[in-house]
N, C-alpha and C positions, 0 to 999 in steps of 0.2 A: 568285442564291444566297439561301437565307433567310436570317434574320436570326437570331442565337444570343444565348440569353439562358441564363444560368447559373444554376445554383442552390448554394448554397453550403449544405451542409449541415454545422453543428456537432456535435458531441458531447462532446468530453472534452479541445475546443479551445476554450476560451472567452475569447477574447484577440484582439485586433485588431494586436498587433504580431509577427512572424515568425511567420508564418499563408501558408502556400504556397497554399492553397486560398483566400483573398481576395485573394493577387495574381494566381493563377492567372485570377480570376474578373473582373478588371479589364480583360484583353483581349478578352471579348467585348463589354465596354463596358456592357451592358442585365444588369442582376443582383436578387437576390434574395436571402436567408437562411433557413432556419428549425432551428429547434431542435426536435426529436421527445420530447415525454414518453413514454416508449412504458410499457405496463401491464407488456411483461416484464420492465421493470425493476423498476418498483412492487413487482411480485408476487414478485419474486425470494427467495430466500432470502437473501443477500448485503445486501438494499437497507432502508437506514434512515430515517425521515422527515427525521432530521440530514443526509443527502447530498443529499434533494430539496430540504431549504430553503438547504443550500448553494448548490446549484445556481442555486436560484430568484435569490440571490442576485445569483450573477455575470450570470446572464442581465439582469437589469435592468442592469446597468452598461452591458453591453453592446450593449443593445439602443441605448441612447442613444447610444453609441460609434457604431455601425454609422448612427442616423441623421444627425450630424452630417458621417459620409460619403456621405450619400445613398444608405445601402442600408439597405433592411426588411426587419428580421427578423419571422419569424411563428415564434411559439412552441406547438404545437397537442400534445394529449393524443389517442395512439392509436396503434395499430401501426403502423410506418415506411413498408410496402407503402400503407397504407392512405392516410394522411398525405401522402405522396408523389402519389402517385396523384390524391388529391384537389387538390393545388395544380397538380399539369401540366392537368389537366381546366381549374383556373380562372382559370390566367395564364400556365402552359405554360412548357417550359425542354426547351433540347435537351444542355444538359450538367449532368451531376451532380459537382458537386466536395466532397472530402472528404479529411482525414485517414487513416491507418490507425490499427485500432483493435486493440490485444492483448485482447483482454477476455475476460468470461468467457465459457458453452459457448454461453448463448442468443443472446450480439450475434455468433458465429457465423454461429448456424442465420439470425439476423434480416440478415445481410449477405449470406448465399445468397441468401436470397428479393428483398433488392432487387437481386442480378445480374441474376436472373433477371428480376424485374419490367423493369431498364432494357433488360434486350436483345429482350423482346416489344413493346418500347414505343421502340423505337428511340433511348433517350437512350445518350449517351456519359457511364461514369461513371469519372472519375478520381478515385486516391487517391495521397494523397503523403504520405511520411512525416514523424515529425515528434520520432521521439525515435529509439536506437541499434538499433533491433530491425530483423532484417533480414527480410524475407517470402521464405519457399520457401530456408532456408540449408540447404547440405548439409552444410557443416564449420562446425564452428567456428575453424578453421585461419584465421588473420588478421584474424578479428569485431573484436579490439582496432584493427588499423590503419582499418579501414571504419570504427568507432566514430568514431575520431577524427578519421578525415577530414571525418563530417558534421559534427562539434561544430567543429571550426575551418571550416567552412563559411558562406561570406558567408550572416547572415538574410535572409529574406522579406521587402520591408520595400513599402511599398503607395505607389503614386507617386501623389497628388492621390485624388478623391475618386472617384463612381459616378453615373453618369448612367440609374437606375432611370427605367422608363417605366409603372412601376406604383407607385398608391398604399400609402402605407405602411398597414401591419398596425393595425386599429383595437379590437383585441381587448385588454382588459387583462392581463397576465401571471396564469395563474393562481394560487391558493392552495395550504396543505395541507388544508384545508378542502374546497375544491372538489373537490382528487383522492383524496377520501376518506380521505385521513392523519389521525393524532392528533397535534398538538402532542411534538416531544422531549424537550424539559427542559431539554435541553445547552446549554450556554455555550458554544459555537463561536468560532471566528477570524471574522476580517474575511474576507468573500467579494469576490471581483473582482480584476479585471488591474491596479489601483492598489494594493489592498492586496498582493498579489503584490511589485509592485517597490519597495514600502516594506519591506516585510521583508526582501527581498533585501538593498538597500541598507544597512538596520539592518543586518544580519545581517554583509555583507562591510566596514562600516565599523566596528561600537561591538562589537557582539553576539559576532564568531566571536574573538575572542581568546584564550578560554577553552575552544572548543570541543570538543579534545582532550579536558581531564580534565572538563568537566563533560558530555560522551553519559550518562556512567554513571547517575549522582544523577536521582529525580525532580525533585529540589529545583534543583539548578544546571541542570540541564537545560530546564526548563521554558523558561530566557530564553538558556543559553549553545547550544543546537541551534539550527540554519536557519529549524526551522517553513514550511518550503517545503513537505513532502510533500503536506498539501493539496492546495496547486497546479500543483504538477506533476501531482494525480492526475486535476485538471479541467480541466488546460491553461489554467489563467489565465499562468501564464508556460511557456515551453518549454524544453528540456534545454537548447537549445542557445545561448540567453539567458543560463542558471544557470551554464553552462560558459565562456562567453566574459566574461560580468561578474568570475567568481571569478577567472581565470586574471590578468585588466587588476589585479586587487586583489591579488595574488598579486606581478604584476612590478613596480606602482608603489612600494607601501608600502615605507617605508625601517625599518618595525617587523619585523625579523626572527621576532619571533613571534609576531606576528599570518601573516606569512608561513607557518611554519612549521604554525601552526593551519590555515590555511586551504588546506595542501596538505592535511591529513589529510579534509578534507572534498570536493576535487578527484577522489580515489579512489575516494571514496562513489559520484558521480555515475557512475564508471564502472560500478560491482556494480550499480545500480539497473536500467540496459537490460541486465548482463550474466543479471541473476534473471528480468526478461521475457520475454526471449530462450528461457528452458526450457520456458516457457509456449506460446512462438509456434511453438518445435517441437514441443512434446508435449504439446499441448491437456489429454489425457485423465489428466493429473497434479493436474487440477482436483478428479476424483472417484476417482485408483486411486493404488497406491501406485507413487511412482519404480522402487522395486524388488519385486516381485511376490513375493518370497518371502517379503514381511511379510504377504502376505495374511490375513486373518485373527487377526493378530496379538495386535490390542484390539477388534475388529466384534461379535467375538460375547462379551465380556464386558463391555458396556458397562453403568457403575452410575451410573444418572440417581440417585440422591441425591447421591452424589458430581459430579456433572454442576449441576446445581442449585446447591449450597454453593458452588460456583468459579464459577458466573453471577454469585450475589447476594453474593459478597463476604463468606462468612461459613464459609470452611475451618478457623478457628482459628489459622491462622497469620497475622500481625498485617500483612506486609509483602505476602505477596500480597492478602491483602483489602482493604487501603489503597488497590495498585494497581488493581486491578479496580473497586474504587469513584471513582478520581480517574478509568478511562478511562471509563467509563457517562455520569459528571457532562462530560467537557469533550468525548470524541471522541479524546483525543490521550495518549501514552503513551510516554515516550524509549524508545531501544531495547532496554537490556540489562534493563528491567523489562518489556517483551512477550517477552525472551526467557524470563524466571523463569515468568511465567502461563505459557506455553507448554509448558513444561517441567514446571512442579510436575502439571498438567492429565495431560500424556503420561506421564511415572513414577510422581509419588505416588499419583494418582486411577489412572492405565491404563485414560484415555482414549482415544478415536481421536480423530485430528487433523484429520476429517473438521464434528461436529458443532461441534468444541469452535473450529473455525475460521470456523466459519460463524457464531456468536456474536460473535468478537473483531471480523470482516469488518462487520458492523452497528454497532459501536463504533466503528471504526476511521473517523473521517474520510476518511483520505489511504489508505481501501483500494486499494487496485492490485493486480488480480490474479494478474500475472504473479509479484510480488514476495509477495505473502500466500501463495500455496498453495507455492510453493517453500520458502520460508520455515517454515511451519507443518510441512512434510514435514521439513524438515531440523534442526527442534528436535525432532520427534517419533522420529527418528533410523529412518526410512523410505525415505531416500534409499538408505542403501547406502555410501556415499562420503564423509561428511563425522564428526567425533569426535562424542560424544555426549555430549552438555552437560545435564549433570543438577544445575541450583541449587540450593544451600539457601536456604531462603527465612530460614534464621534468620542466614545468615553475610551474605545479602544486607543484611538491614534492619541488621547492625551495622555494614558497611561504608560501606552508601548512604545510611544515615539516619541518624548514631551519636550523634545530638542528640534521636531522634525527633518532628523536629518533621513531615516529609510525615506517620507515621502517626498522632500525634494530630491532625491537620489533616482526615484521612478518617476514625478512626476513631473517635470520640466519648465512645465509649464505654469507653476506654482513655485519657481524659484526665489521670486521676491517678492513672495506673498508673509505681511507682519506675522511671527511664531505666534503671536492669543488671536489667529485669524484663520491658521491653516489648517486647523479641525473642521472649520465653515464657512470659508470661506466666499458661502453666498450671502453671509451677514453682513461684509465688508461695505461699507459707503461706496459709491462710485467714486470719490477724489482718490480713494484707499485705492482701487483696481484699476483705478488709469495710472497713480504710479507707482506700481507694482507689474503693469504691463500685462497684467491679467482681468479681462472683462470677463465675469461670468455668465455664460452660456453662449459666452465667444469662442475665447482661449480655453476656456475650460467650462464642460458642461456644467448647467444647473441641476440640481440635485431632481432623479429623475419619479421620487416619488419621496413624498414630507415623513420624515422618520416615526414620527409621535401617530400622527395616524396610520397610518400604514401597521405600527406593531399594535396599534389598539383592535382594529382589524383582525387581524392572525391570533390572537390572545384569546378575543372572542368565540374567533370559529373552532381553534382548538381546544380551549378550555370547555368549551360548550358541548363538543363531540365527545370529548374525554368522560364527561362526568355522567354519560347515559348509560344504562344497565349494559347493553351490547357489549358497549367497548370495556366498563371495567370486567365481564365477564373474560371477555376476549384478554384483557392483560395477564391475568390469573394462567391462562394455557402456554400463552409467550416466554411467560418468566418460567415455568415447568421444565419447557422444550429448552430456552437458552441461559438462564438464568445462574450467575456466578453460585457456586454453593460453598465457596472457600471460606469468606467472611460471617457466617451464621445466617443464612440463607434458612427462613424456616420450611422444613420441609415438609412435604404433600398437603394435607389438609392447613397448612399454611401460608398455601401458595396464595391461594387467592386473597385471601386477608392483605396479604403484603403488596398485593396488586389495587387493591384498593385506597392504600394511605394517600393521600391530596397530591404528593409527588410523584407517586408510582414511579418509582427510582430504584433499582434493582443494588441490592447493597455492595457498597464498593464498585460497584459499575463505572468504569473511568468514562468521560462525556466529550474528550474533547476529538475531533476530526481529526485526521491522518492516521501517519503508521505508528503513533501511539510513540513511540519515541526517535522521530524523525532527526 
């Protein structure tokens, strides 16, 4: 018999502990790594120079990880077929191990073509999972018990080291430089599987006590949320790591309220593979609507000035431009202010959820796309099934910021603007914004569309669309297809009924924008 030597291929596993595919890779004993820069990711619309230098990041960690176990990783720029190809040519591997991957439409089309390359080429490739998403489900009828059966599921865990019969990879990791990026800007987190379980640990020992009431606030949030999404979205650490640490933290602590906090985060992690999951069955929610009777809804009136002004952080209204400016500057953004940009984007502007997703998705660190394009749909109120969450950005900043310090912290130019002004600061008197050094629609734009009309507008059109036979039939199939069934979900001849109640709000369906516990 010959001899089998594996190849371990990375991508959005970047972590050396509960790794199926590097224990998998230990029984043929002779092994390999590499990590693929592929250009369709580069080129992607989705893809930010902040993701590659994250990347770059953990890859160094890990590269060293991997050789202190005797296995080389090679880290190569180019398409995967190609990549692939050229390493069996030049050290050969009769098994391909890997991850499953939810992504977006092109690592798709890029995982056809290596089927296909492995089975003209006679490798054996396996893939294993590695978060709650199931491949090829036909119900969602029990996804919660399957879910939870992986997460309490003994990890991966690697017995001793790798007996590589090939020299390790002498190429230095590359740059942004090299793969023709520009420099970000962004102040980023700590990349790699250390800083992963540092957070973690922060997170489930000092950090999650507060976690409850501070999701909301940019301000308490910043330090009282997980800051795992990242990681999870690069697999420096994996679900099932996050789920068995929280639960041990969870049954130890004798702090009932740290307890208590940190069950509300426990829940999180379920919505997270339960949002992917609509992805892995219905790919093409990446680019159409959930529900086909919005077609058209906002496509053919899109207003790139208004598109622009909600890029660059300069709508006039003082709480979304703050947020939009703190996520550009760091990558990261709590959730119930990615639900407000989302929102103000989808009703004030009447937006589509398509461009204005694709923007956020470049910002966003910790994009996951199974969790972004669901997400984006179902603030943009596309789905069909879930209530329609229309923020005021003015109620928001007196709630979440009632001190104003996050929006003089982004906005600058509203620095000496009176705190019962800097919600509205186009209300102010003119004697008020000459000595405060801010004239409205000088220093700082005037609000670029009147909030009160503007959501009377979008109320109309969707409330109006919503309530016609088409779309509530069409709700009744959506909720079928994606529909949580954990919370008493009535089922089949029930569907539609529940699609028809005034909210059409899918039960227990969490509403707000992001990676759900950001």
């Amino acid at each position: 018999m010959s001899k089998q030597r594996s190849l371990v291929w990375f991508k959005r596993d970047l972590r050396i502990h509960d790794h199926a595919a590097l224990v998998a890779a230990q029984a043929h004993g002779d092994g390999l790594a590499v990590f693929v820069i592929e250009p369709e990711w580069l080129q992607s619309p989705e893809c930010d120079a902040s993701h590659v230098d994250f990347a770059l990041g953990c890859l160094a960690e890990l590269r060293e990880a991997l050789a202190l176990l005797g296995l080389p990783l090679w880290v190569r720029a180019g398409p995967a077929v190609a990549v692939l190809a050229q390493l069996h040519d030049e050290l050969g591997f009769t098994h391909l191990l890997s991850h499953e991957e939810t992504g977006p439409g092109w690592s798709y089309v890029r995982d056809r073509q290596v089927a296909s390359w492995c089975k003209s080429t006679q490798v054996i490739w396996q893939e294993f999972t590695q978060t709650g998403v199931v491949r090829r489900l036909r119900s969602r009828s029990g996804w919660a018990a399957r879910w939870q059966a992986r997460m309490d599921g003994p990890p991966c865990l690697l017995r001793g080291g790798f007996s590589a019969a090939v020299a390790p990879d002498a190429a230095t990791l590359p740059t942004l430089a090299s793969l023709g990026l520009a420099q970000h800007g962004k102040t980023l987190q700590a990349a790699g599987e250390k800083a992963a379980r540092r957070t973690l640990k922060s997170f489930l020992q000092v950090r999650g006590y507060d976690y409850r009431r501070a999701l909301s606030s940019p301000l308490s949030a910043e330090e009282g949320c997980s800051r795992l999404s990242p990681h999870l979205a690069f697999g420096t650490v994996s679900m099932r790591t996050v789920h068995q640490a929280t639960e041990v933290a969870i049954a130890s602590t004798p702090d009932r309220a740290l307890a208590y906090a940190l069950r509300g985060f426990a829940g999180r992690l379920r919505w997270h593979c339960h949002f992917m999951q609509k992805l892995e069955d219905e790919p093409e929610i990446e680019f159409h609507n959930f529900a086909r009777v919005f077609d058209g809804l906002r496509e053919n009136n899109f207003n790139e000035a208004h598109f622009a002004a909600w890029c660059e952080g300069r709508t006039g209204y003082p709480m979304v431009d703050a947020c939009m400016r703190s996520l550009v500057a760091t990558g990261w953004l709590n959730f119930r202010m990615r639900a407000m940009l989302v929102s103000f984007a989808s009703y004030h502007l009447w937006l589509h959820w398509r461009p204005t997703g694709m923007f956020l998705a470049r910002q966003f660190l910790d994009f996951e796309p199974g969790i972004h394009w669901s997400q984006m749909q179902m603030q943009s109120g596309t789905t069909g099934i879930n209530t329609l969450r229309m923020y005021s950005p003015t109620k928001q900043a007196q709630d979440q910021d009632p001190e104003g310090r996050f929006i003089r912290r982004w906005i600058p130019e509203l620095a000496r603007v009176p705190l019962p002004c800097l919600a509205e600061p186009w209300k102010m008197d003119v004697s008020v914004q000459r000595a405060a050094g801010c004239i409205v629609g000088v220093n700082y734009p005037a609000p670029i569309v009147d909030d009160k009309t503007a959501l009377k507008i979008a109320k109309d059109r969707m409330y109006g669309l919503r309530q016609s036979q088409e779309a509530r039939a069409e709700a009744g199939e959506v909720l079928a297809r994606h529909g949580s069934r954990k919370s008493g979900l009535p089922p089949s001849g029930g569907l539609r009924k529940a699609a028809n109640r005034s909210t059409s709000q899918a039960p227990s369906e969490p509403s707000a924008q992001g990676e759900l516990f950001a």
